[in-house]
LUMLUMDREN-2810 file (N, C-alpha, C; in Angstrom, 1 decimal):
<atoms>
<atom><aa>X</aa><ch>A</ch><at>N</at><xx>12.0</xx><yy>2.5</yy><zz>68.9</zz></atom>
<atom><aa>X</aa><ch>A</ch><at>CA</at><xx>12.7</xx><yy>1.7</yy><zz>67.9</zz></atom>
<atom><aa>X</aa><ch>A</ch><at>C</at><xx>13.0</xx><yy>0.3</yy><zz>68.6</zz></atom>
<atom><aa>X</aa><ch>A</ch><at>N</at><xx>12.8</xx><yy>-0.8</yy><zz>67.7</zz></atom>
<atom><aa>X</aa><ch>A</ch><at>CA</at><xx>13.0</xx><yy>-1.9</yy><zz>68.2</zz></atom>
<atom><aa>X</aa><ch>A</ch><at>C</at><xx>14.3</xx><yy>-2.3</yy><zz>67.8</zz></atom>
<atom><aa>X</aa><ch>A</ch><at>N</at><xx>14.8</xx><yy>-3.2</yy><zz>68.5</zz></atom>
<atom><aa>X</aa><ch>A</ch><at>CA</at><xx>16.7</xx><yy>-3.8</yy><zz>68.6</zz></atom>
<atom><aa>X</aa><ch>A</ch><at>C</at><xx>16.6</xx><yy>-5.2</yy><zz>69.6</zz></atom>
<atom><aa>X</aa><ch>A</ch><at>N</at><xx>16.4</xx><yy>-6.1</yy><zz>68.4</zz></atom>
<atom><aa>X</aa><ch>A</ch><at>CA</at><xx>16.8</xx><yy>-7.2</yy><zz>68.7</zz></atom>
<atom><aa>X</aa><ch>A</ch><at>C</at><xx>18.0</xx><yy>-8.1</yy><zz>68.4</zz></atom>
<atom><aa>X</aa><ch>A</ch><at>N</at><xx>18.7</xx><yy>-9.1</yy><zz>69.0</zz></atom>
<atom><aa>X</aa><ch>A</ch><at>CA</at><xx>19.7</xx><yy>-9.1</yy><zz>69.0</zz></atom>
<atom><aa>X</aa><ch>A</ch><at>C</at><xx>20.9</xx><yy>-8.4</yy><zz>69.3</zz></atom>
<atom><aa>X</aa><ch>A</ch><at>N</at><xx>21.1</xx><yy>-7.5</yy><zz>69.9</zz></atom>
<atom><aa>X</aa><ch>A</ch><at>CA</at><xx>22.2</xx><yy>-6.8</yy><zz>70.2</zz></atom>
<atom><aa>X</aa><ch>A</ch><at>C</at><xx>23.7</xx><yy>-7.4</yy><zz>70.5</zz></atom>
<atom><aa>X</aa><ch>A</ch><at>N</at><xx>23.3</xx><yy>-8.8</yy><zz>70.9</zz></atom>
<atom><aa>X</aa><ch>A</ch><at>CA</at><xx>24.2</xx><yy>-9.3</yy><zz>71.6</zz></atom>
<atom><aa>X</aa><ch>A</ch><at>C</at><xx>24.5</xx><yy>-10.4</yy><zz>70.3</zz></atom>
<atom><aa>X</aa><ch>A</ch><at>N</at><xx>24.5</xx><yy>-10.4</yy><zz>69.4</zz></atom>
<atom><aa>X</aa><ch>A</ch><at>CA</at><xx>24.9</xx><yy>-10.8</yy><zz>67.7</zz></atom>
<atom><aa>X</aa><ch>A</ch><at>C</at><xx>25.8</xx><yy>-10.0</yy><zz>67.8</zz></atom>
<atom><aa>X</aa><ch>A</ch><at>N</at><xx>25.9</xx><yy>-9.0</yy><zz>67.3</zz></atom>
<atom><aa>X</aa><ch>A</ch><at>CA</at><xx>26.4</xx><yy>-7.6</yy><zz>66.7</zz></atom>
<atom><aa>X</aa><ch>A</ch><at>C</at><xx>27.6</xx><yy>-7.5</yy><zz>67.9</zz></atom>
<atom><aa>X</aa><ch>A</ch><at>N</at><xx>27.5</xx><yy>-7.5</yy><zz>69.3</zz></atom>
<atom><aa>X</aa><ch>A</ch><at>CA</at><xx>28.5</xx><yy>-7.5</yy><zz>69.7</zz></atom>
<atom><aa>X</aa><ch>A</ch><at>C</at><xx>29.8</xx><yy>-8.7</yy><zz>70.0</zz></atom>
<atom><aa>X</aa><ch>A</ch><at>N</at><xx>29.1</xx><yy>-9.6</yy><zz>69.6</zz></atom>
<atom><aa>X</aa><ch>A</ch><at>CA</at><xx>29.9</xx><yy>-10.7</yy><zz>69.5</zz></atom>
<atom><aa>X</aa><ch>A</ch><at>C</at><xx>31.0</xx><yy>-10.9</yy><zz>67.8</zz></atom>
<atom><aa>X</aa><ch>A</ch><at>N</at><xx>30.5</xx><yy>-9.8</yy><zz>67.2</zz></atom>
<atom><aa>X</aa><ch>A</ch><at>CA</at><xx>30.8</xx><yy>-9.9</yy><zz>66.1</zz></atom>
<atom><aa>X</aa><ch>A</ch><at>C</at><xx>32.0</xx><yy>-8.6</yy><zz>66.2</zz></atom>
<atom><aa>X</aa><ch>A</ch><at>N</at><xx>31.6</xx><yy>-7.7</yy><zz>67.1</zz></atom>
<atom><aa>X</aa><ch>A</ch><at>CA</at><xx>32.5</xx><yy>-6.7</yy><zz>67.0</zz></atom>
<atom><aa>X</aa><ch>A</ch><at>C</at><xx>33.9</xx><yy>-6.9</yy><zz>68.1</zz></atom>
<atom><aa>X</aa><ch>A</ch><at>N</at><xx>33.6</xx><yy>-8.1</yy><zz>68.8</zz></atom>
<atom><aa>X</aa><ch>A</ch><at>CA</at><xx>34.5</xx><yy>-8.2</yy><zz>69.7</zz></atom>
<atom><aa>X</aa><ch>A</ch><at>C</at><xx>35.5</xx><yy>-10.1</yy><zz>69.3</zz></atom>
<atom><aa>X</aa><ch>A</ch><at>N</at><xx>35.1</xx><yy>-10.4</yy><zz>68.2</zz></atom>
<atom><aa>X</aa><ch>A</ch><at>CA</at><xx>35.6</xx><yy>-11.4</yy><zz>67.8</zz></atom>
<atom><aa>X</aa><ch>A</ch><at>C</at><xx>35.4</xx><yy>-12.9</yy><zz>67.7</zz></atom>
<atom><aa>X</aa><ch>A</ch><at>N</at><xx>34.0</xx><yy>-12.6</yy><zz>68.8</zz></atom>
<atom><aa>X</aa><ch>A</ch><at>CA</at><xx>33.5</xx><yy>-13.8</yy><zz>68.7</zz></atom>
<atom><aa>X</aa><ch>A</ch><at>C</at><xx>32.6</xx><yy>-14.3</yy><zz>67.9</zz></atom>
<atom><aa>X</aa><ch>A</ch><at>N</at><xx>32.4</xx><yy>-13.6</yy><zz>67.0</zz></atom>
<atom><aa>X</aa><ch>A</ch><at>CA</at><xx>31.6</xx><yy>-14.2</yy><zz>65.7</zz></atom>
<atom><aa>X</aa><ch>A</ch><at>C</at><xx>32.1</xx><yy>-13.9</yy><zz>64.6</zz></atom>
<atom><aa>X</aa><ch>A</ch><at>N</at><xx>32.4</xx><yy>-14.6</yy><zz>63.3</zz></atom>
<atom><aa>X</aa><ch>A</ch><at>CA</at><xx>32.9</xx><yy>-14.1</yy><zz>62.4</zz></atom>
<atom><aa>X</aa><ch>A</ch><at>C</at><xx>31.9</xx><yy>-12.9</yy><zz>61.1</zz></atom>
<atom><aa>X</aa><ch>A</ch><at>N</at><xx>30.9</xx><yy>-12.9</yy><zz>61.9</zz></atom>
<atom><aa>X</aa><ch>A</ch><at>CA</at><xx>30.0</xx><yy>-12.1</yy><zz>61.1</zz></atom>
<atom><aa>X</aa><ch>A</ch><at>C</at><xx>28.1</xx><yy>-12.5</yy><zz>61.2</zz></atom>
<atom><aa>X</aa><ch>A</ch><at>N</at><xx>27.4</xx><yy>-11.8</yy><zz>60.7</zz></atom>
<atom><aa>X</aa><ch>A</ch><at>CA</at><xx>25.9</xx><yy>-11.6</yy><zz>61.4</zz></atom>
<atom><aa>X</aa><ch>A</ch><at>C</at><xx>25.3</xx><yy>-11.1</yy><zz>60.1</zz></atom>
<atom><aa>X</aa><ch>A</ch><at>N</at><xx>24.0</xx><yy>-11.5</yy><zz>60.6</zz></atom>
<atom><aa>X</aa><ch>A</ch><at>CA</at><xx>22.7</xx><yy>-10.4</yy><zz>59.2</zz></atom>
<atom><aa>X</aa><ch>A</ch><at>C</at><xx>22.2</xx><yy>-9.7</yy><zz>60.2</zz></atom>
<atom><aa>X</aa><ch>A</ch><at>N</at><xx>21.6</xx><yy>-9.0</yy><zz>59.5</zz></atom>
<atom><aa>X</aa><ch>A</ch><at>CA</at><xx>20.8</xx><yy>-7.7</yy><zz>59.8</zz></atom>
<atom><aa>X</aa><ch>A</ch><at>C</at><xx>19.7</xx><yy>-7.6</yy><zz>58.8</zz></atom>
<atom><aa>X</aa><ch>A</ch><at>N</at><xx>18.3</xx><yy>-6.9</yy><zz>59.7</zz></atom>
<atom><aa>X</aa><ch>A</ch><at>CA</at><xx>17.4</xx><yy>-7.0</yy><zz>58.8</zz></atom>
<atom><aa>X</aa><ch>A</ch><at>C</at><xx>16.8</xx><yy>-5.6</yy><zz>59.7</zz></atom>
<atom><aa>X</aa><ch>A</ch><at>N</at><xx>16.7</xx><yy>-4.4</yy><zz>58.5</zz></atom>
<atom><aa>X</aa><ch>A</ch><at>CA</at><xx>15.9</xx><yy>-2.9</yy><zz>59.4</zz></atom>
<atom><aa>X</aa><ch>A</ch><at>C</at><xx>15.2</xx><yy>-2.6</yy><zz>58.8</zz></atom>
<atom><aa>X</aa><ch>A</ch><at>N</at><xx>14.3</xx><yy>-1.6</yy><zz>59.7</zz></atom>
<atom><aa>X</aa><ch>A</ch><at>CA</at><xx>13.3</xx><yy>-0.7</yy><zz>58.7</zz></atom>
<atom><aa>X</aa><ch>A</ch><at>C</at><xx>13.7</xx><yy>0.3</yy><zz>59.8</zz></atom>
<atom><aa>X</aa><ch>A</ch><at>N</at><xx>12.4</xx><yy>1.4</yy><zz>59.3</zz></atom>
<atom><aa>X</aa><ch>A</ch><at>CA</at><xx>12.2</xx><yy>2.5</yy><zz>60.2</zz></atom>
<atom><aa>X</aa><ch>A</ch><at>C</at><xx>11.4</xx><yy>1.8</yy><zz>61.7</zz></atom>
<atom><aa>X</aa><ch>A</ch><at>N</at><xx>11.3</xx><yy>0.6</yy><zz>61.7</zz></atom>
<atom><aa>X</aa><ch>A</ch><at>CA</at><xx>10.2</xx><yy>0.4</yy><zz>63.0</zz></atom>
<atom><aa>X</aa><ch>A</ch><at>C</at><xx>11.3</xx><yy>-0.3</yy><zz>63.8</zz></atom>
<atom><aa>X</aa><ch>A</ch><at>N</at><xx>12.5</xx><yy>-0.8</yy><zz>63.4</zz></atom>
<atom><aa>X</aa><ch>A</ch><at>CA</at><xx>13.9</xx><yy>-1.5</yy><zz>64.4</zz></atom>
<atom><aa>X</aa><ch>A</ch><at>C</at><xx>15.2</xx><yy>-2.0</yy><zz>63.3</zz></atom>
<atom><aa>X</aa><ch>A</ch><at>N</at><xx>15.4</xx><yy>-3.1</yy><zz>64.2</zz></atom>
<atom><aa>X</aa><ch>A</ch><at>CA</at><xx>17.0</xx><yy>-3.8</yy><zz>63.6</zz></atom>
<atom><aa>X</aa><ch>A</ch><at>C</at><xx>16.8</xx><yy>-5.1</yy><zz>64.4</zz></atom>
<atom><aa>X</aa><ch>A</ch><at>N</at><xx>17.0</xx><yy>-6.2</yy><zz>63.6</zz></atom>
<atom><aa>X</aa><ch>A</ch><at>CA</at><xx>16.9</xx><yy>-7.6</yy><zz>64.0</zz></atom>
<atom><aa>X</aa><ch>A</ch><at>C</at><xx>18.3</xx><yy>-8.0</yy><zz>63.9</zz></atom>
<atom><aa>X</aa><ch>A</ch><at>N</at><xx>19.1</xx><yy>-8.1</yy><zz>64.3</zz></atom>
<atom><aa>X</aa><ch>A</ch><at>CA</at><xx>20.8</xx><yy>-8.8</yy><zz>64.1</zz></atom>
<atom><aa>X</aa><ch>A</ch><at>C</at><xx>20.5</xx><yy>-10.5</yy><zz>64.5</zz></atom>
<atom><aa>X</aa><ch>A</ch><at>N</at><xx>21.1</xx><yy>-11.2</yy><zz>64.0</zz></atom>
<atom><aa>X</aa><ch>A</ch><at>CA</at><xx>20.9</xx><yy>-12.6</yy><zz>63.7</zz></atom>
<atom><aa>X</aa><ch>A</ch><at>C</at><xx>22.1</xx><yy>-13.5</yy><zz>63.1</zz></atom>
<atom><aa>X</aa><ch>A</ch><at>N</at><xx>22.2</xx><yy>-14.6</yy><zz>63.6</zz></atom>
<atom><aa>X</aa><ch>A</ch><at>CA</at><xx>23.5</xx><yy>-15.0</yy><zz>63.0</zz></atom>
<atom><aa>X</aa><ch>A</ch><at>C</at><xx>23.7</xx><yy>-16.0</yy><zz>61.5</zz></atom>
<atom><aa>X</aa><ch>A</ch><at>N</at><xx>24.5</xx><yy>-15.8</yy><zz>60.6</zz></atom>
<atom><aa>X</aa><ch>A</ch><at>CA</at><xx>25.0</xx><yy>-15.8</yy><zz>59.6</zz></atom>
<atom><aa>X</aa><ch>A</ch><at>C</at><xx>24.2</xx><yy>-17.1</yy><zz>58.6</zz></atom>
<atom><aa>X</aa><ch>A</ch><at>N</at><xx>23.9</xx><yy>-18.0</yy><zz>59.9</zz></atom>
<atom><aa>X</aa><ch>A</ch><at>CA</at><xx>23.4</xx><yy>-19.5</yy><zz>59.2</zz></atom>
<atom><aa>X</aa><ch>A</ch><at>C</at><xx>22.1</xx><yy>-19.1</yy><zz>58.6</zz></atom>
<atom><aa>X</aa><ch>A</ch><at>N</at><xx>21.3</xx><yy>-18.2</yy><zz>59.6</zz></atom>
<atom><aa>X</aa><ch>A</ch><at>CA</at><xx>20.1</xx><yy>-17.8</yy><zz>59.5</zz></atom>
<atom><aa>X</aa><ch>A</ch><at>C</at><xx>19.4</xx><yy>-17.0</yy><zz>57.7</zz></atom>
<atom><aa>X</aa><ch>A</ch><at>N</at><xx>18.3</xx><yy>-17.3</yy><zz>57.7</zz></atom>
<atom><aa>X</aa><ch>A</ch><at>CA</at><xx>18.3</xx><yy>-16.9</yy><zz>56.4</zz></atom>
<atom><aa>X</aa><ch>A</ch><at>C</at><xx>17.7</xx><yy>-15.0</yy><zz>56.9</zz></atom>
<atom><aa>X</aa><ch>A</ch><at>N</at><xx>17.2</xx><yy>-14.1</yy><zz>55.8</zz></atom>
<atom><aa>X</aa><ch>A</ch><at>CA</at><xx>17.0</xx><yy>-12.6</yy><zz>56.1</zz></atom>
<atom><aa>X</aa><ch>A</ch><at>C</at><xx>15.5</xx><yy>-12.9</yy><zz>56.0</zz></atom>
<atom><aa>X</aa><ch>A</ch><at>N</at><xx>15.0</xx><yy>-13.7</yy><zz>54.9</zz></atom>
<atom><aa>X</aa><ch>A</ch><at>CA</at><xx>13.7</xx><yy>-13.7</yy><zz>55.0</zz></atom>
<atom><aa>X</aa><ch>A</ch><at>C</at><xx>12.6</xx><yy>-14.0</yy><zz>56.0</zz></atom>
<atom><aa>X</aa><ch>A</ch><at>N</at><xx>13.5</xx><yy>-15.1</yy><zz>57.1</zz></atom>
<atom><aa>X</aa><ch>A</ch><at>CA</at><xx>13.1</xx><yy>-15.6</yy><zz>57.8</zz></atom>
<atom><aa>X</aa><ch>A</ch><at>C</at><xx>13.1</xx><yy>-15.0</yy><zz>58.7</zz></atom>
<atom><aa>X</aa><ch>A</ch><at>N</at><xx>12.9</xx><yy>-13.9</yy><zz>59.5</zz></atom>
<atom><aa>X</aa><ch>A</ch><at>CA</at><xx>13.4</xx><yy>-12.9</yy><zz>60.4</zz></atom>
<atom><aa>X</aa><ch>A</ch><at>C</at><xx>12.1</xx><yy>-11.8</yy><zz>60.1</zz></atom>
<atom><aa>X</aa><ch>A</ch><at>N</at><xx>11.5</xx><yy>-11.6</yy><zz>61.4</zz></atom>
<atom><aa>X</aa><ch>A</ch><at>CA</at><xx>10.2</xx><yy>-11.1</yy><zz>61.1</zz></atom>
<atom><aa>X</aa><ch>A</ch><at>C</at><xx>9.9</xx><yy>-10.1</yy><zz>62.9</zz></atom>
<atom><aa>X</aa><ch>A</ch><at>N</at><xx>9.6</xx><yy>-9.4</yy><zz>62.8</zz></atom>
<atom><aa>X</aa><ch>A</ch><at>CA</at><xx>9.1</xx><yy>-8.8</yy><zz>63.9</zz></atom>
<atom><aa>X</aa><ch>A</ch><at>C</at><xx>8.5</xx><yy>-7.2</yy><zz>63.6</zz></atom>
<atom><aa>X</aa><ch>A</ch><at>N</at><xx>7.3</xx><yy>-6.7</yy><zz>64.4</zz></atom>
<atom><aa>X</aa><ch>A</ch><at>CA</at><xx>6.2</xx><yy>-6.0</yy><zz>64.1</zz></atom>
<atom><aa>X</aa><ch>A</ch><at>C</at><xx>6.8</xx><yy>-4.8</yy><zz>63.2</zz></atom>
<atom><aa>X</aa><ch>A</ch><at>N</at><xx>6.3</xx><yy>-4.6</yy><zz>61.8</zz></atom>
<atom><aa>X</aa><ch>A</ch><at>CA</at><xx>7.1</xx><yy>-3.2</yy><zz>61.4</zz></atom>
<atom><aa>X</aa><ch>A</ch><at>C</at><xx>8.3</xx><yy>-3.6</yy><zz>60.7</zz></atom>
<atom><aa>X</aa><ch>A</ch><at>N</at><xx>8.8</xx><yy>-5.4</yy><zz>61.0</zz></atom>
<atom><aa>X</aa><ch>A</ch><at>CA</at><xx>10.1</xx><yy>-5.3</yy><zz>60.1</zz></atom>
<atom><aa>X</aa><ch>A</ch><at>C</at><xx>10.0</xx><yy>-6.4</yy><zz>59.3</zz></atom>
<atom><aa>X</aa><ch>A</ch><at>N</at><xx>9.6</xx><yy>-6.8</yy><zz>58.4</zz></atom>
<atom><aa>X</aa><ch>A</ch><at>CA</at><xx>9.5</xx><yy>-7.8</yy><zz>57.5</zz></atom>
<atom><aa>X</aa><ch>A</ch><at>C</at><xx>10.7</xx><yy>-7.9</yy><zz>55.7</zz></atom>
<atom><aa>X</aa><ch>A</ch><at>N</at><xx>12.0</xx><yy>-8.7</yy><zz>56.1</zz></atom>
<atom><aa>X</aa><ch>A</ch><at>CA</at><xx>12.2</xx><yy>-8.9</yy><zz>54.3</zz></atom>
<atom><aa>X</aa><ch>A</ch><at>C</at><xx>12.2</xx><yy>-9.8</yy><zz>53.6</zz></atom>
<atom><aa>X</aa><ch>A</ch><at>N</at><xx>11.5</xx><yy>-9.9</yy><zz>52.3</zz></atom>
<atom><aa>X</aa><ch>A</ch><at>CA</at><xx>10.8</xx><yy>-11.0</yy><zz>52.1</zz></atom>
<atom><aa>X</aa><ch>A</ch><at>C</at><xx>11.2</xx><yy>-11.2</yy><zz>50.5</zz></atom>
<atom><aa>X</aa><ch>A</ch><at>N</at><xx>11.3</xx><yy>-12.4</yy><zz>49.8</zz></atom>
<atom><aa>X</aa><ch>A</ch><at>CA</at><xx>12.2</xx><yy>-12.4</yy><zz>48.6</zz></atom>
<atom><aa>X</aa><ch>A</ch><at>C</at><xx>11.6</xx><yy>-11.8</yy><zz>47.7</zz></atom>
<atom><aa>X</aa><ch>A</ch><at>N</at><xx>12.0</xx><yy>-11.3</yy><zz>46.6</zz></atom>
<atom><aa>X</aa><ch>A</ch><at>CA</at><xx>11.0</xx><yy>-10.4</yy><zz>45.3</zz></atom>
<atom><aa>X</aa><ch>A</ch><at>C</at><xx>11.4</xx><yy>-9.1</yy><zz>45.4</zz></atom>
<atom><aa>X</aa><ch>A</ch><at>N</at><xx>12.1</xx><yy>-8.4</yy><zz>46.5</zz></atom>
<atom><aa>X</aa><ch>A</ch><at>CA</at><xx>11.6</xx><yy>-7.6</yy><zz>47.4</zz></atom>
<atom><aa>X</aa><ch>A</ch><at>C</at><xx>10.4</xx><yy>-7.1</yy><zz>47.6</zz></atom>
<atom><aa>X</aa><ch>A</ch><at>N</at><xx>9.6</xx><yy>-8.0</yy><zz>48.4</zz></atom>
<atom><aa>X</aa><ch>A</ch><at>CA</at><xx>8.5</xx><yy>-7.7</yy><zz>48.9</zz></atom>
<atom><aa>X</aa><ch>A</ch><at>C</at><xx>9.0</xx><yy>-7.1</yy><zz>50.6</zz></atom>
<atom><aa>X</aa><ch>A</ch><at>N</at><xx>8.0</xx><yy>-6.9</yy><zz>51.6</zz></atom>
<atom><aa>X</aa><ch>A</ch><at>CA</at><xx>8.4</xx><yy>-6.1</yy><zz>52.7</zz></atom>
<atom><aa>X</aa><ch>A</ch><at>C</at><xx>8.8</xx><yy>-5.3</yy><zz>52.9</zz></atom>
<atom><aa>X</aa><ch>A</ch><at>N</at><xx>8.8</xx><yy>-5.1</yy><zz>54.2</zz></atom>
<atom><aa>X</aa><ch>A</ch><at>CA</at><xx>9.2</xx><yy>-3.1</yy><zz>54.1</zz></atom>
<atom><aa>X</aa><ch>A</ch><at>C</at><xx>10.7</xx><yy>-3.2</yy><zz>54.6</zz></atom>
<atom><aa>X</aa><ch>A</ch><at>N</at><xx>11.7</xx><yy>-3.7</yy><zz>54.6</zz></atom>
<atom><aa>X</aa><ch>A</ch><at>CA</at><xx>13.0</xx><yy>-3.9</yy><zz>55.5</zz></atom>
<atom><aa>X</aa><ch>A</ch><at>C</at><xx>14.1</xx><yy>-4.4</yy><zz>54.5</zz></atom>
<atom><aa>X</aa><ch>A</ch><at>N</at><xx>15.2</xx><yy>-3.5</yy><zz>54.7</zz></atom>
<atom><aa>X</aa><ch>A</ch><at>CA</at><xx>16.7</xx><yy>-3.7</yy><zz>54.2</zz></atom>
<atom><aa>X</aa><ch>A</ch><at>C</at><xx>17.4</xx><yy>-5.6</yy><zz>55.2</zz></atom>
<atom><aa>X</aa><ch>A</ch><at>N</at><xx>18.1</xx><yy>-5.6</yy><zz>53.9</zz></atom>
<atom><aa>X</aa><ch>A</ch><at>CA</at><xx>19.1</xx><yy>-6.8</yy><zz>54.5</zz></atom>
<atom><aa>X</aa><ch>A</ch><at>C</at><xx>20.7</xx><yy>-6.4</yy><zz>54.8</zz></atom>
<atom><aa>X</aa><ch>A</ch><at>N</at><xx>21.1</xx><yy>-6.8</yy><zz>55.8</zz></atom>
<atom><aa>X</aa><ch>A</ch><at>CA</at><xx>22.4</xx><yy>-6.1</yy><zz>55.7</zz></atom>
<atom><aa>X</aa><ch>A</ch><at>C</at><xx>23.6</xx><yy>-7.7</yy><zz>56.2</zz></atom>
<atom><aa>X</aa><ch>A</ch><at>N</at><xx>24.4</xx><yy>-7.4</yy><zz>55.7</zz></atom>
<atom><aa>X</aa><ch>A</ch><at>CA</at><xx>25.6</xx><yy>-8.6</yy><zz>56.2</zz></atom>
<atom><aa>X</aa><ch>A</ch><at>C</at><xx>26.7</xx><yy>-7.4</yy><zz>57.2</zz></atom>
<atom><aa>X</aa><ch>A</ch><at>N</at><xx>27.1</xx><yy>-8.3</yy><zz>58.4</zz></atom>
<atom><aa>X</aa><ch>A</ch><at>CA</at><xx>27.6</xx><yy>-7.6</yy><zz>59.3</zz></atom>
<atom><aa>X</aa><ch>A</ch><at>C</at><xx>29.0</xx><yy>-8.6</yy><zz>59.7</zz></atom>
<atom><aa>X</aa><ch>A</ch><at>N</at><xx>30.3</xx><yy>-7.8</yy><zz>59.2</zz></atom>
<atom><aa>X</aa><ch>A</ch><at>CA</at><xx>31.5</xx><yy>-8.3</yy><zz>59.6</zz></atom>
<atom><aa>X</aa><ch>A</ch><at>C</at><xx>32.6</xx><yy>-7.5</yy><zz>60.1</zz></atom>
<atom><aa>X</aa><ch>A</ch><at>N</at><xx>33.6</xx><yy>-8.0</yy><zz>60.8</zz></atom>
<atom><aa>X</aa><ch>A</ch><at>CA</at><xx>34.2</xx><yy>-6.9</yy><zz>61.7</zz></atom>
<atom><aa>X</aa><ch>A</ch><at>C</at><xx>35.3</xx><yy>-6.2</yy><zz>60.5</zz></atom>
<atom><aa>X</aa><ch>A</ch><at>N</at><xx>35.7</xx><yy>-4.6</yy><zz>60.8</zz></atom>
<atom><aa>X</aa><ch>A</ch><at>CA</at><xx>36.1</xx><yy>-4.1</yy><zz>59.9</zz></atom>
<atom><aa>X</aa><ch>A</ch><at>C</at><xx>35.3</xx><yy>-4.1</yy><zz>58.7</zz></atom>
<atom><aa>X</aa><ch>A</ch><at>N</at><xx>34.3</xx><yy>-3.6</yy><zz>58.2</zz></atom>
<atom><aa>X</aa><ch>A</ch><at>CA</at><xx>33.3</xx><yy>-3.7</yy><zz>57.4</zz></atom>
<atom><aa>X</aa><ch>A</ch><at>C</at><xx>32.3</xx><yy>-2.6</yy><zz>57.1</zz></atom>
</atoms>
């Protein structure tokens, strides 16, 4: 499984961000920060794309959440 950004997600859970996207499938998890758009976020196996086209969930990631 692929996991990029990890270090998004933890900055989010320890306060130093006020929150993150996420973009998964079954092939990983892209974590990315909030300015970023979901569609724009692409790697092998994880593509989401507007219409819903692509194979990958969008997720919003904030602390307590």
């Amino acid at each position: 499984m692929l996991i990029l950004g990890a270090d998004i997600v933890r900055a989010v859970a320890s306060g130093g961000l006020p929150e993150a996207k996420a973009v998964f499938s079954a092939a990983g998890v892209i974590f990315f920060g909030a300015r970023l758009q979901h569609r724009d976020q692409k790697a092998t196996g994880i593509s989401c794309r507007d219409n819903y086209l692509g194979n990958a969930m969008a997720a919003m990631i904030a602390p307590a959440r």
